[in-house]
Every structure is written in structure tokens, then in C-alpha cells.
N, C-alpha and C positions, 0 to 999 in steps of 0.2 A: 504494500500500500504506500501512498504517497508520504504517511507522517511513520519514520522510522521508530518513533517513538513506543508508535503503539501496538500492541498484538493482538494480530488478527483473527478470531478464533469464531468465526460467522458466515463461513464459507457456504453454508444453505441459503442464506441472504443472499450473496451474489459473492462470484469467486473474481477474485480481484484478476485484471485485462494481463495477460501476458504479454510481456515485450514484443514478441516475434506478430504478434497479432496486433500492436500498433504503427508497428516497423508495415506491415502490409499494408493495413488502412491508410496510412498516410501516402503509400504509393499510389492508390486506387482513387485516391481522392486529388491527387492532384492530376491524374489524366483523365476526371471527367467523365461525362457523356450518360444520354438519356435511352435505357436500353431498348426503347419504341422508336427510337428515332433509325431511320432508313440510311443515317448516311455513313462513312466509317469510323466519326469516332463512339457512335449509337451503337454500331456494330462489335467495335470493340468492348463498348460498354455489355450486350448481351453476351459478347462472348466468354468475360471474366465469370459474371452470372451464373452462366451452365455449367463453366469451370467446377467455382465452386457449388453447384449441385452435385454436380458428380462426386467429388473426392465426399460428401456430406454422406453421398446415397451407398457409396462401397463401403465407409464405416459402419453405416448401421444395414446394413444388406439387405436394397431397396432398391426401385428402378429410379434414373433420375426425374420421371415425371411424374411420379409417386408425391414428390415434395413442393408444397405449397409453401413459397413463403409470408411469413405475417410480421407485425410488430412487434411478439413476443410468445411465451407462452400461454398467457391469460389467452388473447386473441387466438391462439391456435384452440384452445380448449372452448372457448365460447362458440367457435365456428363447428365441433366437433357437434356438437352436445345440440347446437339449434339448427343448423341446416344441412342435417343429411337426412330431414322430414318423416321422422318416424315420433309414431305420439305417445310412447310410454320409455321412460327413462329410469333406469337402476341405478342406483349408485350406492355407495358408503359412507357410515358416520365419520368417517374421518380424513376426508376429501379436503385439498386447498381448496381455498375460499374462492378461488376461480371457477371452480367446475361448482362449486355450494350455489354461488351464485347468479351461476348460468340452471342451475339447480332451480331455481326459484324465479323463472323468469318463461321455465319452459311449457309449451303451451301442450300439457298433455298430465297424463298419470307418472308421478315420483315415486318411488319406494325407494327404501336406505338400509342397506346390510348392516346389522350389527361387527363387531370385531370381539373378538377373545380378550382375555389381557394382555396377550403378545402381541395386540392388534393389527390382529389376521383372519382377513373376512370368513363367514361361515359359508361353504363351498356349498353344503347340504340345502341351504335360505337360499341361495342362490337358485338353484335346481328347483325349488318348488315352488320362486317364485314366477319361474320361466314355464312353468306345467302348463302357462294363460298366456294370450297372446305374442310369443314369443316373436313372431316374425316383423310385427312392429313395433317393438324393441332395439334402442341403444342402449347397452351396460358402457359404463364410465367409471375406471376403474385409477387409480391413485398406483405405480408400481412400485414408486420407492417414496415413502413418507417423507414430507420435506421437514419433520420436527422430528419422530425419531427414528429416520433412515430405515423402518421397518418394508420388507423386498415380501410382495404378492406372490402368489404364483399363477403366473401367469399365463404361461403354457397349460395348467390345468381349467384354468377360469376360461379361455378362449374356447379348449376342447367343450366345455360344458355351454357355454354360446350358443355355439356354432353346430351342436350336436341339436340346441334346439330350437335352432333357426333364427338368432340372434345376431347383431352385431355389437363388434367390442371395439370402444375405442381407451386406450391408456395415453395416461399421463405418465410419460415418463422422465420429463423436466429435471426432475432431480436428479435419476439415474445414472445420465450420460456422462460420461467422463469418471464416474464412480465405479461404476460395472458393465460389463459387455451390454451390447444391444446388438439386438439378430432380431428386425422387422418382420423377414420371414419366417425362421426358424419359429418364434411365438405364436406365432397364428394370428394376428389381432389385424383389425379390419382398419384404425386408425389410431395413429400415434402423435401426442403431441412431443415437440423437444425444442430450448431452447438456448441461446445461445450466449447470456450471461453467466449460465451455471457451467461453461466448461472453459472457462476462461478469455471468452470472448468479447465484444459491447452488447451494451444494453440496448433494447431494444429493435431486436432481433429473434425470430423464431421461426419454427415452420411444422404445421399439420404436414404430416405423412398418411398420404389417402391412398385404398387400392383404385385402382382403376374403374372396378365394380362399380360403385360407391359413386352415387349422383349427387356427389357434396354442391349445394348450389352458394352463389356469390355471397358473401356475409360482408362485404362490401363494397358498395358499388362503385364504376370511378369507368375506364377504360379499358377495361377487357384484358390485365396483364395476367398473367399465371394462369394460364391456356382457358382465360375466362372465370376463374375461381377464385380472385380475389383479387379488385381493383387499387388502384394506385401505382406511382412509377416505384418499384422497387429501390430498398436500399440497401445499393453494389458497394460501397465501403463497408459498409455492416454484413451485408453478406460475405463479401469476400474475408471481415476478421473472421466470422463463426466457423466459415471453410476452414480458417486458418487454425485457428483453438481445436475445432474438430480432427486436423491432421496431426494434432500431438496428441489425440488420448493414450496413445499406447507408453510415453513419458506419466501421464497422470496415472494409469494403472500400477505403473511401476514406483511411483512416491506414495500409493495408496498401500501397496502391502508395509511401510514404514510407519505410514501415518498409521493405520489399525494397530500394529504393537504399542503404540503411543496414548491411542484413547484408551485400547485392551489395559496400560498400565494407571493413568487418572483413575479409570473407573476399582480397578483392585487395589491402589493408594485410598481409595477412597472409601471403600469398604472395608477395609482395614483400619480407618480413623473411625469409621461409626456406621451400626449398624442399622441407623433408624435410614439411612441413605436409601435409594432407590433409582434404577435404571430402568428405563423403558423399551421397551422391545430387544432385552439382552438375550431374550432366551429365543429369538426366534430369528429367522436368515435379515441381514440388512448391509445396510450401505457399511464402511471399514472408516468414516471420516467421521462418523456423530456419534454424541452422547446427550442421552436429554435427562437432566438427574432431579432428583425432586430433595430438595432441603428442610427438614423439620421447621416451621414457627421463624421462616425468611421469605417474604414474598417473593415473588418473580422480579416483581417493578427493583425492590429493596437491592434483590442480589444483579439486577445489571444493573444498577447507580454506584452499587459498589465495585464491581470489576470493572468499570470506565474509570474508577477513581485510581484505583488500579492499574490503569494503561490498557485494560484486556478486553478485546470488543466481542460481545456474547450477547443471543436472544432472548429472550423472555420464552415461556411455553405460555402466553398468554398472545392473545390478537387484540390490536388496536383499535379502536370503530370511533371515529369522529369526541379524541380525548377520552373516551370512554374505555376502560381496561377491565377486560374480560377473562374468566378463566380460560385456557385450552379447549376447543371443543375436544381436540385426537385425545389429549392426555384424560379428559373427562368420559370417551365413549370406553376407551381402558377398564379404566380402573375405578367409572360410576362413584367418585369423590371427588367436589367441586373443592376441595380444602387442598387436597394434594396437587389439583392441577394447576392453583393458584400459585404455587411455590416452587413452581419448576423452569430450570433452565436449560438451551441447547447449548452445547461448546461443538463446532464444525470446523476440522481442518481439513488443508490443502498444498497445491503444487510451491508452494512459496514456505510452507509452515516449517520450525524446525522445535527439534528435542526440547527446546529452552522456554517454546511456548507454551507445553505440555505442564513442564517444571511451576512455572508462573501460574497457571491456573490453579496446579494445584493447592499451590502455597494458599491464593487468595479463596480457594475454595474453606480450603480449613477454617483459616483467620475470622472469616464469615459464621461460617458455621459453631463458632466458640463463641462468638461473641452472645449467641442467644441462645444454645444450648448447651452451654457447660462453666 
């Protein structure tokens, strides 16, 4: 991050821009051109484009026309969720507030999967709630939780779809750059992914639609993206996500570091006190998060004090208009509105080192004595 001062440990928020990915954008940006435009440097401009499409579509192994780009992944997920015009919607308790509120917007029948306490959808709810109109049905499914990195299964939730005439679309925003993605290998009819969570710029993303799929325009403008979503594309934006997207196999590889890292916060930490608590420890998830719950320190309390700290950390709560709210994920868990008020995310990444770990936890403690012991 820009202030060395401080430690960055919020990499579910957005992972801070990789050099080689601004080092791009600023090439892309000073040659220009509008990729509708007919003439060559328009052409040159659609050409970077499809570029990066391609290198986008071979990582997560996909056609390149398969990829829609959008603004982000809110935009990718709200376009999923309302116009591929099917009038009953699935989804789960503990969905980002993207797809919630595309959730509550949608013009048709809602129903919402409960989760376990390892919050991991019930497969069996699923199945029975598909026994009824299955075939005009989207499921929208969350694959990697963006609060505690808890991993779906995916591949079985699409078999159980698709077996009953359903479509799946995931959100896998958070995933990418965390754990493999295989588009096809999963079976899922629509994926969203986007491009600040893998070290690229903000405001950038893209639906990944099959072909099948009469996804129609969710915004209107000039016909770009083979008609499926208006606006001139943006080719410096595109071209950094290209760009962040061609080093996931470096992030994979600082992700098996990073996991021994949070693996030891969280056993330092269990080790200081047993009233601690981890969420989705016991069940497959991302290797870069920990969302911990602190006895009698609120959520708000424990990031005022890790910023005081220098250590930049989420709250397990959501913000609505100054209003602070428990967790809805941490609440559909563990059905305690007290626990989920007092819980924080720590998220590392490609930039992160041993010393951030260190720091956390010192201030973890120091925190937690001051009102428990």
C-alpha cells in the first residue's frame, strides 16, 4: 500500500494494485482509442481488448466470448441474478450484499438456504426445494465467502441444478486468485469474477455467461459486448485485470505461505484463550482469512483499535447508511446476534509478510486483556 507505515491485513476489501499491473495500465492508457471506433487506432484499441479476454478466459477455462465485461462484480452479479428472465431465485443466508440485494429487487419467488455452523449450504434444502419448478429457476450461489473465506461445493450444487433443470450462477469474486477456477470443469451456467480482488483496478469485472444463456442487456448504451452490455469498455482497466489475472499462479504460490501464517495467528491465538472463536475453521476455505470472534470487544471497538495500531482489519459487521449492524454470515452460523457483533476479518496477500502476522497478533492479545483479564 501506498503508506508504509501501515499493515495491510484487509485483502477481502480489495487487494492492493500490483506494480506490473500499473506498469500496463499506464501503457494502455497513453495509446488510447475507442474500441467501436473503425479506424486503426479503435482497432488497436479492440485489439488489446480481446487480448486480454483471452489470457482472462485460459485462466479460468472458458471461451473468450463466454466473458462479459462490466464495472465490477456487484454489476456482474446484479446482471446475473435479473436478466437471464427466469422468475424464481435461490439463494443463501449468507450471500454479499450484492447478490442480497439484487435478492430483493427480483421480480419473482426468493427462497434462502440455511448454512451449518461451518457455513455450508444444506445440499438436501437445496434438492427439495428444486422438486417445484425447477426449470424457471436461477440458484445464486456465494463460492468462496468474502468474510470467512468458507469454499461451496460447487461441483456438487451444479450436478444437483442441472440434474433438475436449473441454472447456476456463482459468485466467485473472492475466489480468484485465492484458489483455482475451472468454469468448465464446475459445471455452472454463470460466473461472476472481478478484478480488484486479484490485484488489479477497481472497477472492473466480468459475468462469465454460457452461450446457452439469453442473458439480455442490463445496460443499455451501444451495443458493445456482442450486445450484452452497453457502454465503451474500459481497455486500461481491462487490460490491468488481464494483467493481475496472468500472475495468479505467483499468488497461488505466496498463498500456500500466507495459510501457514493465518494457520499460526489462529493456534497463537487459541493458545492465549479459549473463549476465542474461528469461523469456518472446520470446513474447506480460502488459505488468506480468519474471521475471529473476541469475548465483550465489539467489532467497531476492535478495528478503532488495530488502526491505532497501524493494522488495517474489517469488522464482521456491515455498514448501512452510519448504521452498524451485526454480520448477517456470522449470524446465519452460529444464530447469536452477540457473537456476531464482536467479530473481526484479518485477510492476507501477495504483498503480506511474517511480521504482519506477528503484529496482529501482539495487538490481538493486548485487546483482548484489556477487557477480559
Amino acid at each position: 500500500m501506498a503508506d508504509n507505515d501501515l499493515i495491510y491485513l484487509d485483502y477481502n476489501a480489495t487487494v492492493p494494485i500490483r506494480p506490473e499491473v500499473i506498469k500496463r495500465m499506464a501503457e494502455v492508457m497513453e495509446e488510447g482509442g475507442n474500441p467501436s471506433s473503425v479506424h486503426a487506432l479503435g482497432r488497436k484499441a479492440k485489439a488489446r481488448m480481446e487480448n486480454a479476454r483471452s489470457i482472462i478466459a485460459s485462466v479460468i477455462n472458458c471461451r473468450p466470448q463466454m466473458i462479459i465485461f462490466t464495472s465490477g462484480g456487484t454489476e456482474a452479479n446484479n446482471m446475473a441474478i435479473l436478466s437471464t428472465g427466469k422468475s424464481r431465485l435461490i439463494t443463501s443466508q449468507v450471500e454479499h450484499d450484492s447478490v442480497r440485494s439484487a435478492a430483493a429487487r427480483f421480480d419473482g419467488k426468493v427462497d434462502y438456504l440455511a448454512v451449518d455452523h461451518n457455513g455450508q449450504i444444506d445440499h438436501s434444502a437445496l434438492i427439495k426445494l428444486l422438486e417445484e419448478d425447477a426449470e424457471n429457476t436461477i440458484v445464486s450461489i456465494l463460492y468462496a465467502n468474502n468474510e470467512t473465506g468458507v469454499l461451496q461445493d460447487i461441483k456438487k450444487i451444479s450436478a444437483i441444478c442441472h440434474e433438475a433443470g436449473a441454472i447456476l450462477h456463482i459468485d466467485a469474486i473472492q475466489a480468484l486468485s485465492k484458489v483455482p477456477i475451472d468454469f468448465k470443469d464446475m459445471g455452472v451456467d454463470l460466473m461472476s469474477i472481478s478484478s480488484h480482488k486479484t490485484g488489479g483496478p477497481q472497477g472492473v469485472g466480468a459475468l462469465v455467461a454460457h452461450e446457452k444463456l439469453p442473458v439480455k442487456s442490463f445496460i443499455l448504451g451501444g451495443g458493445q459486448e456482442l450486445g450484452r452490455r452497453g457502454g465503451t469498455e474500459n481497455i486500461a482497466g481491462i487490460a490491468g485485470f488481464a494483467k493481475a489475472v496472468s500472475m495468479i499462479e505467483q499468488s497461488f504460490q505466496k498463498m500456500k505461505l500466507v495459510e501457514k501464517w493465518r494457520d499460526e495467528i489462529e493456534q497463537k491465538i487459541m493458545d492465549y484463550s479459549n473463549e476465542a472463536l474461528f469461523f469456518g475453521k472446520n470446513a474447506p476455505r480460502l488459505p488468506n482469512v480468519s474471521t475471529i470472534y473476541m469475548p465483550n470487544v465489539s467489532s467497531e471497538t476492535q478495528v478503532m483499535n488495530f488502526d491505532l495500531d497501524k493494522i488495517c482489519i474489517s469488522s464482521g459487521s456491515a455498514c448501512s447508511s452510519g448504521k452498524v449492524k451485526a454480520s448477517h454470515v456470522i449470524e446465519a452460523m452460529v444464530k447469536d446476534k452477540n457473537i456476531a457483533s464482536s467479530t473481526i476479518r484479518m485477510s492476507m496477500g501477495w504483498a503480506s509478510e511474517h511480521s504482519d502476522a506477528e503484529a496482529f497478533i501482539k495487538s490481538w492479545k493486548k485487546q483482548y486483556d484489556r477487557k477480559n483479564r
